[in-house]
matplotlib code that plots the C-alpha trace (Angstrom):
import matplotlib.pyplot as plt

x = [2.5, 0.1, 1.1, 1.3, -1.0, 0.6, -1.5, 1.0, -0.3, -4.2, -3.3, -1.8, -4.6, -7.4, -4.9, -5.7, -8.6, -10.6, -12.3, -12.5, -10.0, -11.8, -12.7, -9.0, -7.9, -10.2, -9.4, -5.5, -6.2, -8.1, -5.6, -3.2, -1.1, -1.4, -1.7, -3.3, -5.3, -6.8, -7.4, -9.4, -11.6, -12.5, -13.8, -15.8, -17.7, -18.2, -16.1, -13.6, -13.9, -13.4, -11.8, -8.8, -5.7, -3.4, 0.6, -0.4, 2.3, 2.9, 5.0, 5.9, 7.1, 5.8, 5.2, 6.9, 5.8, 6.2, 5.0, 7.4, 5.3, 4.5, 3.2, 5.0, 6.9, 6.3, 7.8, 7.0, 8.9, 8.2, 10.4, 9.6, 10.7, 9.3, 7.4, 5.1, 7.6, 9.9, 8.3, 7.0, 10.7, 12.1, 15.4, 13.2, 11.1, 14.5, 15.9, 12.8, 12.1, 16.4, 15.4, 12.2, 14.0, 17.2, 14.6, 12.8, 16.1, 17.5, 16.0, 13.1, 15.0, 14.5, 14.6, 17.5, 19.6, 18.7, 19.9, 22.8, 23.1, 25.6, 23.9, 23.0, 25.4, 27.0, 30.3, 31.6, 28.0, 25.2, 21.4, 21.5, 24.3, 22.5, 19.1, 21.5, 23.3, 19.3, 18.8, 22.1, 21.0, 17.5, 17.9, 15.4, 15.6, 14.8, 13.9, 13.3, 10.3, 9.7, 10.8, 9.1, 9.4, 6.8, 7.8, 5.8, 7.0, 5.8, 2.6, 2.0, 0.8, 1.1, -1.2, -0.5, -1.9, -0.8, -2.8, -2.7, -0.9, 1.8, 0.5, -1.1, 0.4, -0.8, 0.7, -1.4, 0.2, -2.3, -1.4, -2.5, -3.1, -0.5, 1.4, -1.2, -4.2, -1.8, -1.9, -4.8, -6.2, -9.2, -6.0, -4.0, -7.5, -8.3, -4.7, -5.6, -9.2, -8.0, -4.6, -7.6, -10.3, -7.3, -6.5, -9.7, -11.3, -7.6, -8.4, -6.7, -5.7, -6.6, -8.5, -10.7, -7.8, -4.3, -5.8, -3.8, -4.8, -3.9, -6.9, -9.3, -8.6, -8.6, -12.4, -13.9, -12.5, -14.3, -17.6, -18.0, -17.0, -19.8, -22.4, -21.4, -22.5, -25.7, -26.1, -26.4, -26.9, -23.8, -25.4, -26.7, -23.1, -21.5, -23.8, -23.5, -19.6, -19.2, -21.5, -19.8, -16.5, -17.8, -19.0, -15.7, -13.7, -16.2, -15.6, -12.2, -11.1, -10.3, -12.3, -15.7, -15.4, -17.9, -16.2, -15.7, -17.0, -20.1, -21.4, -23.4, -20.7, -17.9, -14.4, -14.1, -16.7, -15.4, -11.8, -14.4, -15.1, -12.2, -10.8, -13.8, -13.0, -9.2, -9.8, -8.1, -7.7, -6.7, -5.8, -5.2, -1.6, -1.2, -1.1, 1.1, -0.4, 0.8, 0.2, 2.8, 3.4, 1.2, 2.6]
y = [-14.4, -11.3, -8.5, -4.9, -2.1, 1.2, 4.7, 5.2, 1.9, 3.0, 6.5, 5.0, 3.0, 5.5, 7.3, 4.9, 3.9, 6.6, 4.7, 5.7, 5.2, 2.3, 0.5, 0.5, -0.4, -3.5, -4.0, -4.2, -6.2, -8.9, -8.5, -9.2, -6.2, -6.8, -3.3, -5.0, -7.1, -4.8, -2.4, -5.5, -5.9, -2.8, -2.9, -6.2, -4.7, -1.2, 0.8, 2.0, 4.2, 2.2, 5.0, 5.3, 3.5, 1.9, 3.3, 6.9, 8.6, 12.7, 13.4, 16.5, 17.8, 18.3, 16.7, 18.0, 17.0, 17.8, 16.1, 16.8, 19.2, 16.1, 14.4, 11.2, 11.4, 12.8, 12.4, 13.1, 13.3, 13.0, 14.9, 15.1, 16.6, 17.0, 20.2, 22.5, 25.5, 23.5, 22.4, 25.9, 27.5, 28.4, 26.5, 22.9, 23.8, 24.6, 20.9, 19.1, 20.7, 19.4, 16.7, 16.3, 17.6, 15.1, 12.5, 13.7, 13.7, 9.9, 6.8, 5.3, 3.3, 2.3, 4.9, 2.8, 3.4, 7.1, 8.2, 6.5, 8.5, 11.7, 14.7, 17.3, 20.5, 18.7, 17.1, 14.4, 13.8, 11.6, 12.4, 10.9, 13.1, 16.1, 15.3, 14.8, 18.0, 19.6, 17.7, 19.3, 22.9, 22.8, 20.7, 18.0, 14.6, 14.8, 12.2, 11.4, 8.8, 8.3, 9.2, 7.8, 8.4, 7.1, 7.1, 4.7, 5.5, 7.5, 5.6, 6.7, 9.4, 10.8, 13.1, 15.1, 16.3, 18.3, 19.8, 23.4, 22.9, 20.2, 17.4, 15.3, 14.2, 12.2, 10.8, 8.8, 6.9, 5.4, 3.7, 4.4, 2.2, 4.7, 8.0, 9.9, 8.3, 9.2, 12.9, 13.8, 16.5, 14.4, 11.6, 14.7, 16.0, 12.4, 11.8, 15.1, 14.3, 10.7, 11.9, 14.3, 11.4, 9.4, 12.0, 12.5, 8.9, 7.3, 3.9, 0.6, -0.3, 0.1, -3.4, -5.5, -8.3, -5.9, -5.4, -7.6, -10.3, -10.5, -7.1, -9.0, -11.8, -9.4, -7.5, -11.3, -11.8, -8.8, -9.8, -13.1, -11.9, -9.8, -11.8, -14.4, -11.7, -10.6, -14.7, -15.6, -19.3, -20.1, -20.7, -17.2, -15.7, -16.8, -14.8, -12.0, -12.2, -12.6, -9.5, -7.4, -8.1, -7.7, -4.4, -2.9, -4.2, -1.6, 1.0, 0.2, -0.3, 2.6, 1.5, 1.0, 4.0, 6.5, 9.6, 12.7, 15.3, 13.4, 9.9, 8.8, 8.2, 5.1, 5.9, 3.3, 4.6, 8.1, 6.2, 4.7, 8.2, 9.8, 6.8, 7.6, 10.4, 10.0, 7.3, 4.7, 2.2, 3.6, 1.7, 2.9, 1.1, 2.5, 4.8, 6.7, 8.6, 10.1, 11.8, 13.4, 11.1, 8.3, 4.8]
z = [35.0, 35.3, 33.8, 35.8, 34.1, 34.5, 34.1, 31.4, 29.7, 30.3, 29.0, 25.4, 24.8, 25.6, 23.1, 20.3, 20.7, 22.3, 25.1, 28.7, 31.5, 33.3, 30.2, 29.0, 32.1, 32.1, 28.8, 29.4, 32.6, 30.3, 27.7, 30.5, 29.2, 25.8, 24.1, 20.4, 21.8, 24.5, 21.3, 19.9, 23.1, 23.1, 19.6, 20.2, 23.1, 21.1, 23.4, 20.5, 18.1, 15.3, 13.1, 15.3, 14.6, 16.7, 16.6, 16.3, 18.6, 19.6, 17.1, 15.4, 12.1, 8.7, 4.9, 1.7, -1.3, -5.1, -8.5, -11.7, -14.5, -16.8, -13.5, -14.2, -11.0, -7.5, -4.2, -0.1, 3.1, 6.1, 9.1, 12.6, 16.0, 19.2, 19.3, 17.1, 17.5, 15.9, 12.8, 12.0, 12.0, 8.2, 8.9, 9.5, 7.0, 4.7, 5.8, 4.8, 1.4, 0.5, 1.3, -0.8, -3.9, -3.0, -3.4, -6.2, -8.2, -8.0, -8.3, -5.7, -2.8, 1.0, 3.7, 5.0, 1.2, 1.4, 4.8, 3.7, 0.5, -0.1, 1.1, -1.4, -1.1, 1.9, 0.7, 3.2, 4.7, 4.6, 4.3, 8.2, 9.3, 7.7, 9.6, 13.1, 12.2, 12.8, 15.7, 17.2, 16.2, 17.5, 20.6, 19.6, 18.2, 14.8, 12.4, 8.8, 8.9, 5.4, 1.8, -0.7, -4.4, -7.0, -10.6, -13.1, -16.6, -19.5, -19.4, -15.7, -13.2, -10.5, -8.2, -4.9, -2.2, 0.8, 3.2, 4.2, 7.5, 6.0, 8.4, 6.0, 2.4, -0.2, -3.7, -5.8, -8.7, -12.0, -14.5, -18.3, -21.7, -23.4, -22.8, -24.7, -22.5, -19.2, -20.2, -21.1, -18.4, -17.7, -16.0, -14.5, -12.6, -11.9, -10.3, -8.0, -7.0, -5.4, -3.4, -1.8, -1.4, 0.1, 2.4, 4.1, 3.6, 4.5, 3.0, 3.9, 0.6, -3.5, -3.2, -1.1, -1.8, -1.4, 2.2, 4.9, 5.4, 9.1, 9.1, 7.9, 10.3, 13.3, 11.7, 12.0, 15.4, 16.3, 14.7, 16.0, 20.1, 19.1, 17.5, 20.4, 23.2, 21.5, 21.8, 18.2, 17.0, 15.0, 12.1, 12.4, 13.7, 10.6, 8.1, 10.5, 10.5, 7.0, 6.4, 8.9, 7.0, 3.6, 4.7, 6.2, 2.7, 0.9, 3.5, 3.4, 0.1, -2.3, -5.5, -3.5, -1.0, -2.1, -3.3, -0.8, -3.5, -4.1, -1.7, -4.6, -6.8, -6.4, -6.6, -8.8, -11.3, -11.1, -11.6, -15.0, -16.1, -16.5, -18.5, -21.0, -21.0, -21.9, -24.6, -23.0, -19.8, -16.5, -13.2, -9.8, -9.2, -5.6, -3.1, -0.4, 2.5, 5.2, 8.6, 11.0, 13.9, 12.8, 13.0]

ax = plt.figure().add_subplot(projection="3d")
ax.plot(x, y, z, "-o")
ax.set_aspect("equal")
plt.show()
């Protein structure tokens, strides 16, 4: 059964992927309405940008974050509304920043477990009853989309980053030989300088293997419709496929992205140096970044 494109449908995808109107359409038509795959088309033929990302929606709201003063804990929440106006009044602002240091104080659980929690300074309510009580007093659906909380131990640490306007956080979380090693000031600076590579480069993952699998399956999709129009022999389209995905691992993959502060140097060697530098082993364990609104 053929699917019925709507301008609404067109609009969304020239949303994500920043094509034009008539090549989203076609797209969609081809895709026979299917939103992921027309996204994919698009790429194949070079229509996309390729640094979009699918899911983003119009969101509004803002990031709080914190990191504990030994830096061996930090959290970040993300609440959103429906407008701007919203998000920049004290009493939002007030909400989210309870919320952070609600999180902050117990232990790292689901977003479901949380909004289920007692409320700080709210006997008789939940964390979700709190965030509806906002909703009620501003007029706008309101929503907590994520509260995360990454605490690795005295042998651990932890970096933030928030951006000026609170639309963009980052926590970064390593992991150190020993205590000592995980506070020395050349781990503490290290922990900062990635949450603001991560922020601005917004990798995939820590590692060409933590990336999903499912990605990596879509990027060689991609490469082969591609090397198949430019009318490669197969032999040929192989080597070109397996080269296009080896090179948007690197790109994508934290280690071998080349740092923001300086191209010629790997985040994985500057990740080397401050190790040196601290006596002792240090791995990047993870990451957490986020962006209002995005999926």
């Amino acid at each position: 059964m053929t699917q019925t494109i709507t301008a609404k449908d067109v609009a969304e995808l020239r949303g994500r992927t920043g094509a034009g109107m008539m090549d989203c359409k076609k797209a969609l038509e081809e895709a026979n309405g299917d939103m992921a795959r027309a996204a994919e088309l698009l790429r194949a033929k070079g229509i996309a940008k390729a640094d979009k990302r699918v899911g983003r929606t119009t969101s509004q709201g803002l990031i709080a974050g914190l990191v504990g003063e030994d830096g061996r804990a930090g959290a970040l929440v993300e609440l959103t509304c429906e407008t701007d106006f919203v998000a920049r009044t004290d009493d939002f602002g007030r909400v989210a920043e309870a919320l952070l240091a609600q999180v902050a104080a117990g232990e790292p659980m689901a977003l479901e477990a949380f909004l289920a929690e007692p409320a700080q300074g709210s006997p008789g309510k939940t964390v979700a009853d709190l965030v509806k009580e906002v909703s009620g007093k501003t007029g706008e659906s309101v929503a907590l989309r994520h509260a995360v909380k990454l605490a690795p131990g005295p042998s651990g640490r932890v970096g933030l980053y928030l951006h000026h306007n609170r639309q963009v956080g980052v926590l970064v979380e390593l992991a150190a030989a020993t205590p000592e090693v995980a506070a020395h000031p050349a781990v503490e600076d290290l922990a900062r300088e990635l949450a603001i590579h991560v922020a601005s480069a917004n990798p995939l993952a820590v590692r060409g293997e933590d990336i999903d699998p499912a990605v990596l399956d879509r990027e060689r999709r991609i490469a082969d419709e591609q090397a198949t129009a430019e009318g490669k022999p197969e032999a040929v389209r192989a080597k070109m496929v397996e080269g296009k995905v080896r090179k948007f691992i690197a790109e994508q993959a934290l280690m071998s992205q080349p740092w923001v502060k300086d191209d010629k140097k790997a985040i994985g060697a500057l990740v080397e140096e401050a190790a040196k530098a601290a006596g002792g082993a240090v791995t990047v364990s993870r990451f957490v970044r986020r962006r209002v609104g995005e999926g």
